[in-house]
N, C-alpha and C positions, 0 to 999 in steps of 0.2 A: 264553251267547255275547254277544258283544259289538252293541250297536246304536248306528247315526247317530241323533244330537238330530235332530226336528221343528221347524228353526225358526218353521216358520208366518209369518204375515203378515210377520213384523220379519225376513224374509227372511237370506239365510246369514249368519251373523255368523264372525268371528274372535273366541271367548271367549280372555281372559286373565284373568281371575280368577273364583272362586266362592268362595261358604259357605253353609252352610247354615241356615234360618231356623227354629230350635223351636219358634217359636209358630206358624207359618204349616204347617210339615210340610212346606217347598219349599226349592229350591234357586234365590239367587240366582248370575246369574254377569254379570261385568262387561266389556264387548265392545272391541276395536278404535274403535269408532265409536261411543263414546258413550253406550250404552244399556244400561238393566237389562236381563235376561231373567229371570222367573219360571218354575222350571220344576216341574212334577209327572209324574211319571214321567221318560219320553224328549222330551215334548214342553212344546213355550212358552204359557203359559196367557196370560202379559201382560207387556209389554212398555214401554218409555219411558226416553223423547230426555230427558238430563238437560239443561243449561243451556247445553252444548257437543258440539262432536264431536270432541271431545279423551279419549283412550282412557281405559280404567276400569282402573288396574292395582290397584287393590287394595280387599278389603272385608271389613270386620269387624263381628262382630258377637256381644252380649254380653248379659246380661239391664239393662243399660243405655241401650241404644241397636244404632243401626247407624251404621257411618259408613263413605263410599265418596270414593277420591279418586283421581288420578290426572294427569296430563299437565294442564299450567294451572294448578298451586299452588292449587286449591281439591280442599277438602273437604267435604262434605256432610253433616250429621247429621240421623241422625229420630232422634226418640223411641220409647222400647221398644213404646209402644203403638201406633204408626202403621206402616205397610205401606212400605216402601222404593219399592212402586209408585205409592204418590201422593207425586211432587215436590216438590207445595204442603205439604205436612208439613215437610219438608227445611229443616235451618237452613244456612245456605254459612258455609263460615269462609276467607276466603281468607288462604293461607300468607304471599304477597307483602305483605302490612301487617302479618303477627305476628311475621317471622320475621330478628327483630334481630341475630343470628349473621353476617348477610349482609352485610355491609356495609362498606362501603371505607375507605381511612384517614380521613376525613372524617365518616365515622359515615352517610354514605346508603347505602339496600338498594342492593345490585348488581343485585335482579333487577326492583326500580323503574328502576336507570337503563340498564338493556337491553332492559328490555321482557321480560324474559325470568321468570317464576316456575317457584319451586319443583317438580320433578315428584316425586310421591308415588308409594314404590314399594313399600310396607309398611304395613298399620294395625293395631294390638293394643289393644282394652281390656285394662288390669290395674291395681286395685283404684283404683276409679273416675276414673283418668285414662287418658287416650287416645291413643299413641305412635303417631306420625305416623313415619315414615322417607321420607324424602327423596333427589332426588339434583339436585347444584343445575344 
């Protein structure tokens, strides 16, 4: 039968994405507002506010790394050996200065001159690079 997640202290969230973590034996999943959730079993072991409260629509994960992005043109990479739960591991890669496709007849990003970046709506490792899907 079916059971409700435990959010515990990081209180109800709206998940939009997960995956699953091999080395750790847990489930991450990536929230409305921002936040990892760790889960073992039905319930949240740990929790954490990434650099924004711009939602988590997508997270991959590979025996290269992890990487999680979403709303805001940034991406976030750890390394295979570090926990997605500690931040300070996390490398940011922001989409809005890499992403050269953007840009208007004068050659500036469009989402420099709107203010506006990249939202990330897909991530895939396959065979050591890292597929970002976007929607601008």
């Amino acid at each position: 039968s079916a059971k409700k997640g435990a959010f515990g202290p990081a209180g109800a969230q709206t998940v939009l994405c997960a995956a699953w973590v091999p080395a750790t034996g847990s489930l991450v999943t990536g929230t409305s507002r921002g936040m990892l959730l760790e889960w073992f079993g039905a319930a949240v072991v740990r929790s954490v506010r990434l650099q924004s409260q711009w939602p988590i629509f997508a997270i991959a994960v590979s025996s290269e790394g992890i990487a999680v992005g979403g709303r805001g043109g940034r991406v976030m990479l750890w390394p295979a050996s570090a926990s997605p739960m500690d931040a300070r591991a996390a490398r940011p890669v922001d989409l809005g200065q890499m992403a050269t496709g953007l840009t208007d007849d004068y050659g500036r990003l469009r989402c420099l001159l709107t203010g506006d970046a990249p939202c990330v709506r897909a991530l895939a490792f396959a065979r050591g690079t890292l597929l970002v899907v976007t929607r601008a």
